[in-house]
C-alpha positions as CSV (number, residue, x, y, z in Angstrom):
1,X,-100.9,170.0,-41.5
2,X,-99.3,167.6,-38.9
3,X,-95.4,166.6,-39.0
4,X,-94.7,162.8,-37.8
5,X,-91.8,162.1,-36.6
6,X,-93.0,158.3,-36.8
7,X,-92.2,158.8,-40.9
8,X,-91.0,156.2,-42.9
9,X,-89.1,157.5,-46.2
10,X,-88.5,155.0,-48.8
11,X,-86.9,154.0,-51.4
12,X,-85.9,157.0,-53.8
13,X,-87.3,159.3,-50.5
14,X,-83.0,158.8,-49.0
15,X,-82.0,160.2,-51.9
16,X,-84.6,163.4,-52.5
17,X,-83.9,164.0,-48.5
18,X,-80.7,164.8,-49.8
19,X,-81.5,168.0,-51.7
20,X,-82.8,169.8,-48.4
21,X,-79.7,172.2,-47.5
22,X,-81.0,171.4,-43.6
23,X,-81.8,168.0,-43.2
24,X,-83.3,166.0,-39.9
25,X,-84.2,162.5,-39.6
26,X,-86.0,162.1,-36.5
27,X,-84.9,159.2,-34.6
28,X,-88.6,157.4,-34.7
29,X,-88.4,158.4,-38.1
30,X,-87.1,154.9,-40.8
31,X,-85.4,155.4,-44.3
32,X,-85.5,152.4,-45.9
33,X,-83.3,152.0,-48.8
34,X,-83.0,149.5,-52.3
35,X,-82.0,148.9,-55.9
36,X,-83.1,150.8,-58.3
37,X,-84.4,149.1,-61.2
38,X,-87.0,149.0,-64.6
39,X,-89.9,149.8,-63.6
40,X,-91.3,147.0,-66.3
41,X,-89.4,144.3,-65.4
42,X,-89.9,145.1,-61.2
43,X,-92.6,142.8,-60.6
44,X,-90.9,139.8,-61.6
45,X,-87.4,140.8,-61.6
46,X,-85.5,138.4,-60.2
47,X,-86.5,136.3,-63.6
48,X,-86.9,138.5,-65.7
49,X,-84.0,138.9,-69.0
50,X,-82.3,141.9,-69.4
51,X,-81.2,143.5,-73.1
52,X,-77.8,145.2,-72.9
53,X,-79.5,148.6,-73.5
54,X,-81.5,147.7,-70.2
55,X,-78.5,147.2,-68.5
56,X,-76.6,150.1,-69.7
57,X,-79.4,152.3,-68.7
58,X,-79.6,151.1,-65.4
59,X,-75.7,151.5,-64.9
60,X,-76.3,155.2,-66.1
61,X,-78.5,155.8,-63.6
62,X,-76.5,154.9,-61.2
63,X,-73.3,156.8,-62.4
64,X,-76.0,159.8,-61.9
65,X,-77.1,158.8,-58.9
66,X,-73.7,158.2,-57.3
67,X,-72.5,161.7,-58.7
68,X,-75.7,163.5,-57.5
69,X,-75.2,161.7,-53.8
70,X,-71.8,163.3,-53.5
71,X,-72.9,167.0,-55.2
72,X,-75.4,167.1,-52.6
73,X,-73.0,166.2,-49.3
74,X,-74.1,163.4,-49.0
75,X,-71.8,159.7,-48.4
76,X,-71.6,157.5,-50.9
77,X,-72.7,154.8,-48.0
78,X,-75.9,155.5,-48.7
79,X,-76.1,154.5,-52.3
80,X,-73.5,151.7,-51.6
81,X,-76.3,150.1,-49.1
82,X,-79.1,150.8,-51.4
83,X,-77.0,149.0,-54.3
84,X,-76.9,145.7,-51.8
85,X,-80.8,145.1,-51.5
86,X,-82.3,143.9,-55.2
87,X,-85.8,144.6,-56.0
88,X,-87.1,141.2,-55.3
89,X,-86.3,141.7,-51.1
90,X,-87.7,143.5,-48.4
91,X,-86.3,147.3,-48.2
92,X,-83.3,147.6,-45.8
93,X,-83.6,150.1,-43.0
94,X,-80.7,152.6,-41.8
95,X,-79.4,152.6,-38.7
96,X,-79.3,155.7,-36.8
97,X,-75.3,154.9,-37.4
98,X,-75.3,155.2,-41.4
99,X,-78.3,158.0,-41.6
100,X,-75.4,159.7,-39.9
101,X,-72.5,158.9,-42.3
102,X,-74.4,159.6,-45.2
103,X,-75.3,162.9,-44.0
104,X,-79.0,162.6,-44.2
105,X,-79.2,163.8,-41.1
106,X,-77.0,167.1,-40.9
107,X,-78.5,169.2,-38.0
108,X,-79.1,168.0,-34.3
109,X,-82.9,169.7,-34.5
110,X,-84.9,170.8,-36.8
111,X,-86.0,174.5,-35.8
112,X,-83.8,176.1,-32.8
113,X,-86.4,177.8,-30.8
114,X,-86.5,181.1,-31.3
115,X,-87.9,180.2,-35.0
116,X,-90.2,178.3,-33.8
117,X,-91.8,180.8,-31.2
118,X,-92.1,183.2,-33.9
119,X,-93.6,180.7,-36.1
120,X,-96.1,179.7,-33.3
121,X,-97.2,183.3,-32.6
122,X,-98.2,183.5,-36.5
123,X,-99.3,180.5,-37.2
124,X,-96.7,180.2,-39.5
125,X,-95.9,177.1,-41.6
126,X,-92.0,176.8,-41.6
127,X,-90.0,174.7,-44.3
128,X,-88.3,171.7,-43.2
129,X,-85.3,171.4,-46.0
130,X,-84.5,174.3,-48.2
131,X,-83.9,173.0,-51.7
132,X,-80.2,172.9,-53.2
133,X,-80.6,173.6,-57.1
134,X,-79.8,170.3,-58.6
135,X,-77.0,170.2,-62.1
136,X,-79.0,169.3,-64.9
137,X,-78.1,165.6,-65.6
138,X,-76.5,165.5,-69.2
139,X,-78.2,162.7,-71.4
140,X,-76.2,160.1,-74.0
């Protein structure tokens, strides 16, 4: 397997980068942020009509998402500039700026050297992020 640093994460991929306890955002790398929304009513969303329960479900997901962003270290930045950019417009890249802020990038490298000579001389596979166990999210 072959590592990019040329990645693009998007959409919900900001917010799973978030779990890793070591995180590194390369800076070719582009997150690419947005609303999130029904996945029924995405395709035509900007005219589509809501029910108050779809509304209410979408505002409890992001209650969850907000609390999850700042359980995880993360700045509430990030979901405040995924919140801006509705479903019917083109995803809105980071700068290197906010991937900072938001902590989605919270180590200068991503293997110090010494790792990854030992890696090398095993042909070793190393783990990028090391997952955070998530709170289970508590349901109405």
């Amino acid at each position: 397997m072959t590592l990019s640093p040329a990645a693009d994460c998007e959409s919900m991929c900001a917010f799973v980068l978030l779990g890793g306890a070591r995180r590194f955002v390369p800076p070719e790398a582009r997150v690419l942020v947005h609303q999130i929304w029904l996945a029924k009513k995405r395709e035509h969303s900007e005219t589509a009509s809501y029910t108050a329960e779809e509304i209410v479900l979408v505002e409890r997901d992001i209650g969850s998402l907000a609390r999850y962003t700042i359980e995880m270290g993360g700045g509430i930045e990030l979901l405040e500039a995924a919140l801006r950019v509705p479903p019917w417009r083109p995803l809105y890249q980071l700068s290197r700026d906010e991937i900072g802020r938001t902590s989605l990038n919270n180590v200068d490298h991503l293997f110090d050297a010494e790792r990854e000579g030992v890696a090398a001389a095993r042909g070793a596979t190393l783990a990028t992020a090391q997952p955070v166990p998530a709170q289970p999210v508590l349901q109405p």
